[in-house]
FITORPA-183757 format. One record per residue: x, y, z of N, C-alpha, C in turn. Coordinates in pm, 1 decimal, always signed. Each point is the difference from the previous one (the first is absolute). Last residue first. Example, Ala and Ser with C-alpha at 12.3 -4.5 7.8 and 13.67 -1.06 7.14 Angstrom:
<segus>
[[+1285.0 -225.0 +708.0] [+82.0 +119.0 +6.0] [-77.0 +109.0 +73.0]],
[[+29.0 -572.0 -7.0] [-89.0 +119.0 +0.0] [+90.0 +120.0 +0.0]],
</segus>
This chain:
<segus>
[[+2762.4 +313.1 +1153.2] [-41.2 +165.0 -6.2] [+66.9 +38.6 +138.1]],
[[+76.7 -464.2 -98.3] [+82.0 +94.4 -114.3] [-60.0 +140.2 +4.6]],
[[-237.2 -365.6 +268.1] [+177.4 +23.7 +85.3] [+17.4 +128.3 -140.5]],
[[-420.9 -123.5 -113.7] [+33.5 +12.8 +138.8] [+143.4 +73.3 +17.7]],
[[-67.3 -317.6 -343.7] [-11.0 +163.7 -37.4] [-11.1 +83.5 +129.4]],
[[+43.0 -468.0 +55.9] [+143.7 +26.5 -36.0] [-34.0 +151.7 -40.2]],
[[-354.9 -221.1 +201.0] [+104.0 +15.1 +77.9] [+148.2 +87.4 -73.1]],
[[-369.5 -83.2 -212.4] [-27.4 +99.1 +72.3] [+52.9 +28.1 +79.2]],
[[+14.7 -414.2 -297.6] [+17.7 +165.9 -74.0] [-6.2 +101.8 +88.6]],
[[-36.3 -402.8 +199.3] [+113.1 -4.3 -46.0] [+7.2 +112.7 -48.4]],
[[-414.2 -114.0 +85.4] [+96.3 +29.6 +132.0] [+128.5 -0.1 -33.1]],
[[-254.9 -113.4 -368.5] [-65.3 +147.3 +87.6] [+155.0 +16.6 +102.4]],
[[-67.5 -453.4 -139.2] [+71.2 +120.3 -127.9] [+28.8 +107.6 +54.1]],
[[-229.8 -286.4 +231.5] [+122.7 -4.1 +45.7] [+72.7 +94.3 -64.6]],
[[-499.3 -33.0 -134.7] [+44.6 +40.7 +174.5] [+160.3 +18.7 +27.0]],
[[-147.1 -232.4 -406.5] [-32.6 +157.4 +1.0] [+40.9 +49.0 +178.0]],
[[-28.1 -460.7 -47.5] [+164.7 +26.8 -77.8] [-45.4 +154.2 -21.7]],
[[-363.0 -162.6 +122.1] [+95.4 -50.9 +176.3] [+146.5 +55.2 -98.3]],
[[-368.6 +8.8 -229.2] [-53.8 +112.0 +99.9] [+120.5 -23.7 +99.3]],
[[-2.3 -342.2 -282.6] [+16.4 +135.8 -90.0] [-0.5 +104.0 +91.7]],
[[-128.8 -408.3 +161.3] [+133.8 -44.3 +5.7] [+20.9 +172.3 -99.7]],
[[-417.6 -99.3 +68.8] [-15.5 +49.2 +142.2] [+195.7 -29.9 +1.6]],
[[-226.6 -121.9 -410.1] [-46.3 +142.2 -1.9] [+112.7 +30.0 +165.9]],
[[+11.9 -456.8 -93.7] [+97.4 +88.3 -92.0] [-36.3 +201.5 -42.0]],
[[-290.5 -336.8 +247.1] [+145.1 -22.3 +104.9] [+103.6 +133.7 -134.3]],
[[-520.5 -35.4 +44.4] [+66.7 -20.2 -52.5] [+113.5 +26.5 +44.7]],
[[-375.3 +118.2 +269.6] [-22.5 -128.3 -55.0] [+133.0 -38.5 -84.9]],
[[-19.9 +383.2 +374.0] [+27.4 -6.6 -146.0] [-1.2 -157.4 +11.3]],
[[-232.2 +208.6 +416.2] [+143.6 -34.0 -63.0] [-14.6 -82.2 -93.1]],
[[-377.1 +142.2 +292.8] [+94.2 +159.2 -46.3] [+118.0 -62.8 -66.1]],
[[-335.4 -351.6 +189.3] [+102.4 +89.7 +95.3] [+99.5 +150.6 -19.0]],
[[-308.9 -287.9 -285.3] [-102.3 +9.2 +127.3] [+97.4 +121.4 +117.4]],
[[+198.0 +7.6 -526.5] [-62.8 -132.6 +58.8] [-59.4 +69.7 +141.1]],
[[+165.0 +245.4 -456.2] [+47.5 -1.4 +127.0] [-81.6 -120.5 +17.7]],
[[-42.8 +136.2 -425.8] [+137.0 -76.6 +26.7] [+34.6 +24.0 +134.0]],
[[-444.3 +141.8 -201.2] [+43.6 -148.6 +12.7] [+155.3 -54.0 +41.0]],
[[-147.7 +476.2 -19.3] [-130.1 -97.0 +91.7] [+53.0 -168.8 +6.6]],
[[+277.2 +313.3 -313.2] [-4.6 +30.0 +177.6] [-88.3 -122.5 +63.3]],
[[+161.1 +88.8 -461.3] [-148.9 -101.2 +35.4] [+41.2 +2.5 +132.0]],
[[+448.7 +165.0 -251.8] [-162.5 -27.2 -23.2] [-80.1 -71.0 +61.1]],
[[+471.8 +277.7 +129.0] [-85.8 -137.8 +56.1] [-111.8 +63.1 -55.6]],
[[+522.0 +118.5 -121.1] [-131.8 +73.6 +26.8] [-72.0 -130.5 +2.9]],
[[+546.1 +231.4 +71.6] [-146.5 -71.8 +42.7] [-118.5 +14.5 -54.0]],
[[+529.7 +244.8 -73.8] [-151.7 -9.4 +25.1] [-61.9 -169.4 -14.6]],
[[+509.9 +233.9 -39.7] [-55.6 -110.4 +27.1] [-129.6 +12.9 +42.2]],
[[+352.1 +367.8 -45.2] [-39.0 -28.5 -168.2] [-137.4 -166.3 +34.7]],
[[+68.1 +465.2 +348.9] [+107.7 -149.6 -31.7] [-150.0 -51.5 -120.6]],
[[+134.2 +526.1 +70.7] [-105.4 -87.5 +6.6] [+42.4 -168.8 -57.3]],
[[+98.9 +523.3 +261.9] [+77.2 -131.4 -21.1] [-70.2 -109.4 -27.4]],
[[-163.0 +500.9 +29.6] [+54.2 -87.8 +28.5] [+52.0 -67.0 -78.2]],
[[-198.2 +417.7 -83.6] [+160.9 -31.3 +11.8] [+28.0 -93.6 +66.7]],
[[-430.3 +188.4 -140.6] [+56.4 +83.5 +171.4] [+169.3 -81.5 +7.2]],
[[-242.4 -152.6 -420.0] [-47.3 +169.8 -8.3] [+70.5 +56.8 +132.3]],
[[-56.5 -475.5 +0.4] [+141.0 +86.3 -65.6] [+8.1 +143.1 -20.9]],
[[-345.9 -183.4 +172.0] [+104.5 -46.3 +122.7] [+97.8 +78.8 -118.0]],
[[-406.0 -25.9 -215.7] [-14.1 +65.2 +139.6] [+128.3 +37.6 +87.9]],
[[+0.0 -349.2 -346.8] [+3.7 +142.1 -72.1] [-18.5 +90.4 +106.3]],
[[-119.2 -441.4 +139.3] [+166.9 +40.1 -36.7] [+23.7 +120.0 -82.1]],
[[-446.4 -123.8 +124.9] [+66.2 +55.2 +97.6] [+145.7 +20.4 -42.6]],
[[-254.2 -242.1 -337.5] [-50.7 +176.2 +15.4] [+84.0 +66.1 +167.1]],
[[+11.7 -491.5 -137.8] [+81.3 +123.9 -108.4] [+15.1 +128.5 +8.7]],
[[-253.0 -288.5 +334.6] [+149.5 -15.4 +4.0] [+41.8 +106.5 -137.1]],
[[-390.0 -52.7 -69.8] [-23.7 +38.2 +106.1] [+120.5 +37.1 +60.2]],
[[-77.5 -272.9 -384.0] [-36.3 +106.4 +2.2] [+45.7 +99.8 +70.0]],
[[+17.4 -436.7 +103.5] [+147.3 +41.9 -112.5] [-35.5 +125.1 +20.8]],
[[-228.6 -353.8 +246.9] [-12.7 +145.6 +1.4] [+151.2 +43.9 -30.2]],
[[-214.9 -428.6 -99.7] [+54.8 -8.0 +102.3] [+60.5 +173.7 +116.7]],
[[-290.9 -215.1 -468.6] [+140.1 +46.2 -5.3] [+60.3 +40.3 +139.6]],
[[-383.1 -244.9 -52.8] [+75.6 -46.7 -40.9] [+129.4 +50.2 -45.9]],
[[-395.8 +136.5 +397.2] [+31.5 -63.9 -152.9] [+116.9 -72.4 -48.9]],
[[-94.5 +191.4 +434.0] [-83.9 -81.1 -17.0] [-73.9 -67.0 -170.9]],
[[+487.2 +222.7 +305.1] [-135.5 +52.4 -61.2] [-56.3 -144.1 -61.7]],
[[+473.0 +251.7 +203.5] [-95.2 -157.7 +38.7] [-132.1 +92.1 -71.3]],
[[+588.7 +112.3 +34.1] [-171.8 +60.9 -28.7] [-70.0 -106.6 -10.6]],
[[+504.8 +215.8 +157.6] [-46.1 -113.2 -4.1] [-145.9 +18.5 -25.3]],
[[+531.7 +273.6 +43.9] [-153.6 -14.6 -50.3] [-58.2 -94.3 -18.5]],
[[+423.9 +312.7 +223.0] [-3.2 -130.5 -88.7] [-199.0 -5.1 +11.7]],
[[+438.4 +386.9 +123.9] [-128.6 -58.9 -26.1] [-33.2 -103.2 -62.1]],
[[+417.0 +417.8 +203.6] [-56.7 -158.9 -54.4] [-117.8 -52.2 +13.4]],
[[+179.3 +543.8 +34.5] [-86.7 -182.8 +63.4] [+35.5 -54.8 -53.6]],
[[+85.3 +429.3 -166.9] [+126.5 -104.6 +8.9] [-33.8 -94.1 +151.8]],
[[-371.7 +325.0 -16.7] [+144.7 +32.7 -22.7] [+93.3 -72.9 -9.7]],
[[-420.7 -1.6 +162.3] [+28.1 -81.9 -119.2] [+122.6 +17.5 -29.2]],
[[-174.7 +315.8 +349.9] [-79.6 -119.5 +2.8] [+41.7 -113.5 -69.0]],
[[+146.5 +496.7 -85.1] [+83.7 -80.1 +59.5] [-71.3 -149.5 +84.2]],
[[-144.4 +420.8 -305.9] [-1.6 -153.9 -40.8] [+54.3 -101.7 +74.0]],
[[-353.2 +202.1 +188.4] [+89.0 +16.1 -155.6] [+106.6 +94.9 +30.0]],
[[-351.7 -308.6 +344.7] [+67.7 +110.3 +4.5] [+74.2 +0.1 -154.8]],
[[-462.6 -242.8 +128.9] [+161.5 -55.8 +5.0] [+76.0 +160.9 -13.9]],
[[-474.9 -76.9 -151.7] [+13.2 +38.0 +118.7] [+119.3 -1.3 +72.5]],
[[-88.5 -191.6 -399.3] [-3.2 +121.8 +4.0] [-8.6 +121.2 +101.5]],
[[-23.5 -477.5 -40.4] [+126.9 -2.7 -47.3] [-5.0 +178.7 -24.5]],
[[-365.8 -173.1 +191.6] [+99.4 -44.1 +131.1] [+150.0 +66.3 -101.3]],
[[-374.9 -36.8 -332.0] [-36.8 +104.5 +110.3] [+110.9 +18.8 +111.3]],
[[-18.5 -381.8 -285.4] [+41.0 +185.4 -95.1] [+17.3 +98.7 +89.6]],
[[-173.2 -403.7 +182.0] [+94.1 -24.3 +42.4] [+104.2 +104.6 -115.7]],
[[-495.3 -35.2 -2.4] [+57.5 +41.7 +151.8] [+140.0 -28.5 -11.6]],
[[-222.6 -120.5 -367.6] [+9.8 +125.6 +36.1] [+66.3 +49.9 +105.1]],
[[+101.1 -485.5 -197.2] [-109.4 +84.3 +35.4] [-0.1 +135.7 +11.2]],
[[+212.9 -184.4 -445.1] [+23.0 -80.1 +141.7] [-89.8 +76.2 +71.5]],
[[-103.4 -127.3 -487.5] [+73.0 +14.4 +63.8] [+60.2 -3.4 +143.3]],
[[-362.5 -156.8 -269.4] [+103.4 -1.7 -146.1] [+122.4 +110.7 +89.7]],
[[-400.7 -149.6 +231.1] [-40.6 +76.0 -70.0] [+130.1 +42.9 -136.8]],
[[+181.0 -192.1 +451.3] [-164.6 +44.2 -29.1] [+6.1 +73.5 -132.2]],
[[+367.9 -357.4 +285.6] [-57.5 +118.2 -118.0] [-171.3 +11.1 -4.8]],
[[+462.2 -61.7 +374.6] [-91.2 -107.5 -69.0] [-120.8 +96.1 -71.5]],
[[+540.8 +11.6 +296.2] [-147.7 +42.1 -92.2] [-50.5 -68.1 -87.5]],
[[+420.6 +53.1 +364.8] [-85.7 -86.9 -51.0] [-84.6 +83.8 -48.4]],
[[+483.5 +148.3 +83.4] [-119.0 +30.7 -24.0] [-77.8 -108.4 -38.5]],
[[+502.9 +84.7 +253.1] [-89.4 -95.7 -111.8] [-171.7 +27.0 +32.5]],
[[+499.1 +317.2 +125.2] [-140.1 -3.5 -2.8] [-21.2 -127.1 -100.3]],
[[+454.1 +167.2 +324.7] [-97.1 -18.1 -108.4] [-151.7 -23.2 +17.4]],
[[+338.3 +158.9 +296.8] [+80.2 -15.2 -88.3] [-43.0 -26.3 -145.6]],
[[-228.4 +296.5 +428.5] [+2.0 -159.7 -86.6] [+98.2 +19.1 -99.6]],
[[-140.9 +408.3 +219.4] [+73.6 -100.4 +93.9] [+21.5 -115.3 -70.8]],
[[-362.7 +313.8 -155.5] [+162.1 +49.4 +20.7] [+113.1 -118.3 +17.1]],
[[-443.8 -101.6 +105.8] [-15.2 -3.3 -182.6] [+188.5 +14.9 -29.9]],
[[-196.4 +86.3 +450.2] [+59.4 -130.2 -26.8] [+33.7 -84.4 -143.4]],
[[-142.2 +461.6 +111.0] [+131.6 -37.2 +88.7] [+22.1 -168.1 -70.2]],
[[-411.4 +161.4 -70.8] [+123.5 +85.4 -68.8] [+106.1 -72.2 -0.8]],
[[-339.5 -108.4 +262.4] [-26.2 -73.3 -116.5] [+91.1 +88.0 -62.7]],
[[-63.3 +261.3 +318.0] [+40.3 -163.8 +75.9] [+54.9 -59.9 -137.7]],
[[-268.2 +389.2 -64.2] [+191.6 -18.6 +3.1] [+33.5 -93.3 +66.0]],
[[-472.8 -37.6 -42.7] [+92.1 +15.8 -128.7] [+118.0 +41.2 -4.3]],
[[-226.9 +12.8 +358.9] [-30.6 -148.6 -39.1] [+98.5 -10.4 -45.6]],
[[-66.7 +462.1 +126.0] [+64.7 -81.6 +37.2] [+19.7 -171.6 -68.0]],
[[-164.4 +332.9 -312.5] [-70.2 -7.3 +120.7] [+132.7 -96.2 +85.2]],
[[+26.6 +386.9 -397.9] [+0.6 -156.5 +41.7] [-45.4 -17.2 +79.7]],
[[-92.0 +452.9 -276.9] [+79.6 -32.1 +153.1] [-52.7 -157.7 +13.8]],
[[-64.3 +141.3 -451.7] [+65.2 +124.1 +101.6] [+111.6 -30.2 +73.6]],
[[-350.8 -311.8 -183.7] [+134.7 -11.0 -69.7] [+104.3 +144.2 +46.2]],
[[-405.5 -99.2 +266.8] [+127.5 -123.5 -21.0] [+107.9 +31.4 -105.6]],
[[-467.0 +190.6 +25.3] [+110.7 +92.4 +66.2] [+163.5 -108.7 +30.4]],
[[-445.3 -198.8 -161.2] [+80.8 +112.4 -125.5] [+95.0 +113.7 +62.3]],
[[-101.0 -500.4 +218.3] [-97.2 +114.4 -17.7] [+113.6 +120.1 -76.9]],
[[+73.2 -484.3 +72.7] [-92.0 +41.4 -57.7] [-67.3 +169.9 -27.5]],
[[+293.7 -203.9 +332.3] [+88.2 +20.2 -101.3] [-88.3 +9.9 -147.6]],
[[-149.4 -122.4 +490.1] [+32.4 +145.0 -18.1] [+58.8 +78.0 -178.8]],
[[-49.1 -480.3 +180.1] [-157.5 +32.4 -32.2] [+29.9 +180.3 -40.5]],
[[+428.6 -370.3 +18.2] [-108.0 +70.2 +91.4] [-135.9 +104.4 -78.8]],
[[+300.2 -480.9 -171.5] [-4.9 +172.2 -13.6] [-118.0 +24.1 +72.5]],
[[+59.1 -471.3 -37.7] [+95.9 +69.2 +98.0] [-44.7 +150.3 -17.9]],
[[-86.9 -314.3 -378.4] [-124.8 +39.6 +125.7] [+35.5 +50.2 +134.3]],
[[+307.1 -155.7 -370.2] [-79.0 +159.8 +10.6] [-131.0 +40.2 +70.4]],
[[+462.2 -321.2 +136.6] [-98.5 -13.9 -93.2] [-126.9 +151.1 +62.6]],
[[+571.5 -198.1 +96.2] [-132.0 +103.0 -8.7] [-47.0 -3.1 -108.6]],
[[+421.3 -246.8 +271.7] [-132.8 -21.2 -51.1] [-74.4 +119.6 -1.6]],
[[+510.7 -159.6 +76.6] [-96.9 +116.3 +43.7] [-135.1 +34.0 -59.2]],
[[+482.6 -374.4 +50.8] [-118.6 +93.4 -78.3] [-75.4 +80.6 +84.7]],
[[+486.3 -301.8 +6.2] [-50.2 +94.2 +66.6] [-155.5 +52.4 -99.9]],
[[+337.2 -461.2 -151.6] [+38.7 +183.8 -21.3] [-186.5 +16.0 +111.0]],
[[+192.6 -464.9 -101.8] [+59.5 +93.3 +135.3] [-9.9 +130.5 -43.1]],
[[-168.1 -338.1 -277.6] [+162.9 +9.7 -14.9] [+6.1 +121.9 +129.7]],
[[-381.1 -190.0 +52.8] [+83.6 -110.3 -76.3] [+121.8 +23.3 -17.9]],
[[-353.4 +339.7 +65.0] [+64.4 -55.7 +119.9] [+67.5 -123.7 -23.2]],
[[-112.8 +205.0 -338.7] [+77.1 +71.2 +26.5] [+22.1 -65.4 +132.3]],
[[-361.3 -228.4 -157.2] [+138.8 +17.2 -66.5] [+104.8 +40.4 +10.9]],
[[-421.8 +102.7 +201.1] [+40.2 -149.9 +48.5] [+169.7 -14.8 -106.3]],
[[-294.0 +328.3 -141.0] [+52.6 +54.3 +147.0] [+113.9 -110.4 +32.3]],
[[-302.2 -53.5 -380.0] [+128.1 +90.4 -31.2] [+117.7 +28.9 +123.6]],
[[-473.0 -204.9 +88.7] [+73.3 -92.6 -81.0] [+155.2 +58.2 +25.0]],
[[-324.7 +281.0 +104.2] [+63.7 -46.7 +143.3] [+85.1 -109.8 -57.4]],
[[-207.8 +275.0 -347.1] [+136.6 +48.5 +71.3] [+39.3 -113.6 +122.4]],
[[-371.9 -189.5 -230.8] [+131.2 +63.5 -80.3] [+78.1 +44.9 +81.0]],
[[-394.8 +47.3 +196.7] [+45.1 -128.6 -12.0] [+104.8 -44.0 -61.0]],
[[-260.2 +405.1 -27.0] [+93.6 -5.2 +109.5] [+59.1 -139.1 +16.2]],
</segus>
């Protein structure tokens, strides 16, 4: 979560509006095997606002040579296909190795395109998580935390202008 609030701070830089949701948000209800049926309120909340966004930047950070479960899970729980539907999406991956979660990021963009988004060509990826934040959650390296800042504007530009054209 530290990342996104990073990612956050950015957009608030160039003045674009966010809407933060992280997956520990999903209501407790949305677990249970009658969920994929009938949604649980929570979860059309979390619909709506999936709906509503001009765009989506996905932080993820890799487990296990890909991305977490729970968040396969949230992307499946999303209404089809119109959830992704000519979204715009941009992608950013932190992991505690050295490939910075390429993997992980690789594997969701096939996900996203499969539902027909809009997948901006400028990814992120932060190796050695643990070490490149400092005491306060913010990126030790100026030229990692200046990439994440020219990805952010990119974004907001691509999403604005595909935005207006649908």
């Amino acid at each position: 979560m530290k990342v996104a609030r990073i990612v956050e701070g950015h957009y608030k830089s160039v003045n674009v509006a966010t809407d933060f949701l992280s997956l520990t948000e999903l209501p407790k209800e949305v677990f249970d095997g009658a969920a994929y049926a009938t949604k649980p309120p929570g979860m059309l909340a979390i619909q709506r606002r999936v709906l509503d966004a001009k765009g989506l930047h996905v932080i993820t950070p890799e487990y296990n040579g890909s991305f977490p479960g729970v968040l396969k899970y949230f992307i499946d729980m999303l209404k089809f296909p119109e959830s992704f539907d000519r979204k715009c999406v941009a992608f950013t991956g932190e992991s505690a190795g050295i490939w910075g979660a390429l993997r992980s990021t690789e594997q969701l963009i096939q996900i996203f395109q499969y539902r027909n988004a809009h997948v901006f060509a400028e990814r992120v990826f932060i190796p050695g998580i643990v070490k490149a934040l400092n005491a306060d959650g913010m990126l030790i390296d100026p030229e990692l935390n200046e990439r994440l800042a020219k990805q952010v504007a990119g974004f907001a530009r691509f999403a604005h202008v595909l935005s207006a054209s649908v």
